[in-house]
TILO-696775 format. One line per field, with one value per residue (C-alpha): x, y, z; residue in one letter; residue number from 1. Coordinates in steps of 0.1 Angstrom, whole numbers, plus 5000, padded with zeros to 4 digits. Each point is the difference from the previous one (the first is absolute). Layout:
<pts>
c1	(X  ...) $
c2	(Y  ...) $
c3	(Z  ...) $
kolse	(A  ...) $
zalo	(NUM  ...) $
</pts>
This chain:
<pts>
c1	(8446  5031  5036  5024  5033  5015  5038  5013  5029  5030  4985  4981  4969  4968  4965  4970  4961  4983  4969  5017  5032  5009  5006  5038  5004  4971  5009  4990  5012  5016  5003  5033  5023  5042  5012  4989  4987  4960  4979  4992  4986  5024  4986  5017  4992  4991  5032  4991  4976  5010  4986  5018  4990  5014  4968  4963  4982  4992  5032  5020  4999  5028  5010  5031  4998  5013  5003  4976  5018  4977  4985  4975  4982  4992  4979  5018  4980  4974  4974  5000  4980  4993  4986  4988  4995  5004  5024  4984  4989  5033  4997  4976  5012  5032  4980  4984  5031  5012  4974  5002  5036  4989  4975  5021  5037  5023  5015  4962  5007  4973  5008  4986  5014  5005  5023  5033  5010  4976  5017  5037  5014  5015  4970  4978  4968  4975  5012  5010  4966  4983  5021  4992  4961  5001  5016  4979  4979  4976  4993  4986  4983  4998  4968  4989  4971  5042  5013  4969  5000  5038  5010  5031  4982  4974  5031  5013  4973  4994  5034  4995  4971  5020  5026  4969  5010  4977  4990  4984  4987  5005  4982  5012  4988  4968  4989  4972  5015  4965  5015  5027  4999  5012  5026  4997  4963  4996  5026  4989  5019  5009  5001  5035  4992  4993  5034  4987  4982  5031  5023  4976  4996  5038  5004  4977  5010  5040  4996  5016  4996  4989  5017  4983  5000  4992  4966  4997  5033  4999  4966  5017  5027  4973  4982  5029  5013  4961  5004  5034  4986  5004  4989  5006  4983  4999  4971  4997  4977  4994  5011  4976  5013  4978  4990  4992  4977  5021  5021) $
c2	(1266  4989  5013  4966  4997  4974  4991  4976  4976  5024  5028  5017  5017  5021  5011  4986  5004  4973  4988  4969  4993  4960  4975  4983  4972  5017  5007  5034  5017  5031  5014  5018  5000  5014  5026  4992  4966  4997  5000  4963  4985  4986  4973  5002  4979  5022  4992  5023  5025  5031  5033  5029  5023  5029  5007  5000  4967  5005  5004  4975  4968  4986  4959  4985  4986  4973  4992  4970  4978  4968  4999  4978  5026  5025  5017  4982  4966  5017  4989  4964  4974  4983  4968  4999  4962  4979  4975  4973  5014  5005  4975  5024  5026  4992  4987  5035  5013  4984  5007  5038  5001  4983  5026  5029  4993  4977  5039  5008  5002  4972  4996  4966  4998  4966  5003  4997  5026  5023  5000  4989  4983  5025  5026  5013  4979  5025  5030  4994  4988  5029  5022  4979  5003  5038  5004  4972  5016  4971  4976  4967  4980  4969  4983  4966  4988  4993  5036  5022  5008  5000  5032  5004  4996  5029  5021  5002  5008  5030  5010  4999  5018  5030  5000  5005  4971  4978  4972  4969  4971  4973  4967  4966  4968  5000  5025  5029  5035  5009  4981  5024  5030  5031  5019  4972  4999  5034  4996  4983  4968  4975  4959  4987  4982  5033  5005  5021  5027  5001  5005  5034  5013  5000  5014  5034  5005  4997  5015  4973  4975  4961  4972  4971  4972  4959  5004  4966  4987  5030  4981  4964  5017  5018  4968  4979  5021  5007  4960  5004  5020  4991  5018  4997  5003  4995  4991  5001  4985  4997  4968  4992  4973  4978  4994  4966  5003  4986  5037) $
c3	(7424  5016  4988  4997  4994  4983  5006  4979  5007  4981  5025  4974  5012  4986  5016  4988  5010  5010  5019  5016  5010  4986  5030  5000  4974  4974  4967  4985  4966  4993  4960  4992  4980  5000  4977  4964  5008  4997  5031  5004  5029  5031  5026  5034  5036  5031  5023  5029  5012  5022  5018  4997  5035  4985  4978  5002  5006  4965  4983  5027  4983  4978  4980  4991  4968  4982  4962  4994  4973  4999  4966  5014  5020  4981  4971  4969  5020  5017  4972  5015  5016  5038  5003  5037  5008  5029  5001  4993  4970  4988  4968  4983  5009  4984  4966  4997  5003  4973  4976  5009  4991  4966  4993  5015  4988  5021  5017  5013  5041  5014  5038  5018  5030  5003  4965  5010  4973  5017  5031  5001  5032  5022  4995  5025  4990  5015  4990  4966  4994  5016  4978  4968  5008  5002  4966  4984  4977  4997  5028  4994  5028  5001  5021  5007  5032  5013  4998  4996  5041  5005  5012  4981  4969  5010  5012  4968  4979  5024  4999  4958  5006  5019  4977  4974  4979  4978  5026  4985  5018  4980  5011  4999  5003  4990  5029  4993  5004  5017  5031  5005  5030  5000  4989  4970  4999  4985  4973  4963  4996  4975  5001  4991  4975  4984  4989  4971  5022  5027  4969  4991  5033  5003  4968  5002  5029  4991  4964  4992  4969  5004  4982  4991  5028  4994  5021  4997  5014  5028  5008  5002  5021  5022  5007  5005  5026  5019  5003  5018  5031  5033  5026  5039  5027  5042  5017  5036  5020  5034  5023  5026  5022  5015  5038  5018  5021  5030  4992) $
kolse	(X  X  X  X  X  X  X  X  X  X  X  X  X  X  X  X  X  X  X  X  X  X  X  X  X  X  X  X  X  X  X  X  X  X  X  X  X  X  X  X  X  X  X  X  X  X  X  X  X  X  X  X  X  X  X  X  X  X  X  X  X  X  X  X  X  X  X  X  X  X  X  X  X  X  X  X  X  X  X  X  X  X  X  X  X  X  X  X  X  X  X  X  X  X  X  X  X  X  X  X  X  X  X  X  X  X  X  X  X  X  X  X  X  X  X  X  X  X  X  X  X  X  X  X  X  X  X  X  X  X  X  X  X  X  X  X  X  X  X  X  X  X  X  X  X  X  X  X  X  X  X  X  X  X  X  X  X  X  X  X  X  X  X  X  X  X  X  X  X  X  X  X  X  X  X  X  X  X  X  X  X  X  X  X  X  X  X  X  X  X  X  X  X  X  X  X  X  X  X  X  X  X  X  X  X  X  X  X  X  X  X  X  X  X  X  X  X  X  X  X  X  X  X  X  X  X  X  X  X  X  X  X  X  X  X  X  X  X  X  X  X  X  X  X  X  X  X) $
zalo	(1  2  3  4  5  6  7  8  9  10  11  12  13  14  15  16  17  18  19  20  21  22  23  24  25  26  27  28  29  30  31  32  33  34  35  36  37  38  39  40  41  42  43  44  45  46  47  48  49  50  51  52  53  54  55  56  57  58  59  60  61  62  63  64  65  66  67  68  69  70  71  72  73  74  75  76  77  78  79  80  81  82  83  84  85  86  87  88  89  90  91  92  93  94  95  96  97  98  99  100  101  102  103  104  105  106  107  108  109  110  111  112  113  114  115  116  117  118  119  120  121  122  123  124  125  126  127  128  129  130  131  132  133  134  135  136  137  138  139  140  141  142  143  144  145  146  147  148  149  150  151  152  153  154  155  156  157  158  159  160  161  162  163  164  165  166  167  168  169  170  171  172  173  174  175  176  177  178  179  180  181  182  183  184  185  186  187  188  189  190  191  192  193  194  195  196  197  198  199  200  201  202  203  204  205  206  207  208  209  210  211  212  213  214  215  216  217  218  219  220  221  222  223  224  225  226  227  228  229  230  231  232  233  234  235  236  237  238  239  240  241  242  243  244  245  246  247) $
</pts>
């Protein structure tokens, strides 16, 4: 058990035990509350990380905090959703969005990374997305024969898996969900043209109430957009150049 201290950026200071000290640009929590105001919960970035050599190894650490102010980040939106697609896939993913915000309430946090809303120009693409994944509470995975081996896909499903979120493969395309490897192979999955079933895991997980969706223009959406795909590839092969036999 380590003794940490936590400066924050008006100089304030106070001890607390802890069995790991955060790493610089993590976000950690702290309850408190100022005179007669309740004790409410405060969100703050890591801003630095010191050693103080004038104590025990086990009392030398010390972070500078910073007030976190982002709305976005933190527990008010942490019951939301990740769509992990490829980009090629970005059509339905962008349909099922939709349809989750229908059933959900147009405020319900639904990250797809190719959104534009998701990500707004300027941000740092990989690490907001990282940070959205870890407080996703439900991660939807979307496979295809395409996007079933790429290895971001599989990254992010194991990185819901750490951050012990429900991961569901969700398959598209027509393809059996018995093809899949591992991580995804051990995890129950659902079709998407189970809207119906997506729309219940989400909502027992959440706590959270389902409106009623058009299933049958989510399907005509779905289907419009699986027609859409394009997907690239490069294939290599070999030049062998040929020899006369006066060479």
């Amino acid at each position: 058990m380590k003794n940490l201290r936590v400066v924050d950026q008006a100089g304030n200071q106070q001890d607390y035990e802890t069995e790991f000290v955060p790493k610089i640009g993590e976000r950690i929590e702290l309850e408190y509350g100022f005179g007669s105001d309740p004790v409410r919960t405060h969100y703050f970035r890591v801003k630095d990380v010191t050693y103080r050599l004038d104590n025990g190894p086990e009392h030398q650490a010390g972070i500078l905090i910073e007030e976190e102010s982002d709305p976005e980040l933190w527990p008010v939106n942490h019951k939301g959703v990740f769509i992990s697609h490829i980009t090629e896939e970005k059509p339905v993913a962008l349909v099922l969005q939709k349809y989750l915000k229908l059933a959900f309430g147009d405020t319900f946090r639904v990250f797809v990374s190719s959104d534009s809303k998701s990500i707004g120009g300027g941000t740092k693409w990989y690490t907001h997305t990282i940070e959205h994944l870890r407080l996703s509470e439900v991660v939807l995975v979307l496979v295809s024969q395409e996007s079933k081996g790429r290895e971001w896909i599989n990254f992010e499903a194991g990185s819901g898996e750490g951050s012990k979120s429900l991961v569901i493969p969700v398959g598209i395309k027509n393809i059996s969900l018995g093809q899949l490897s591992y991580p995804l192979a051990g995890i129950q999955g659902r079709t998407i043209d189970d809207i119906g079933s997506i729309l219940t895991d989400i909502g027992k997980r959440l706590d959270a109430p389902v409106a009623n969706i058009d299933a049958k223009a989510y399907l005509t959406e779905l289907h419009d957009a699986e027609e859409q795909l394009v997907y690239k590839s490069l294939k290599v092969e070999p030049v062998v150049p040929a020899f006369s036999n006066g060479l």
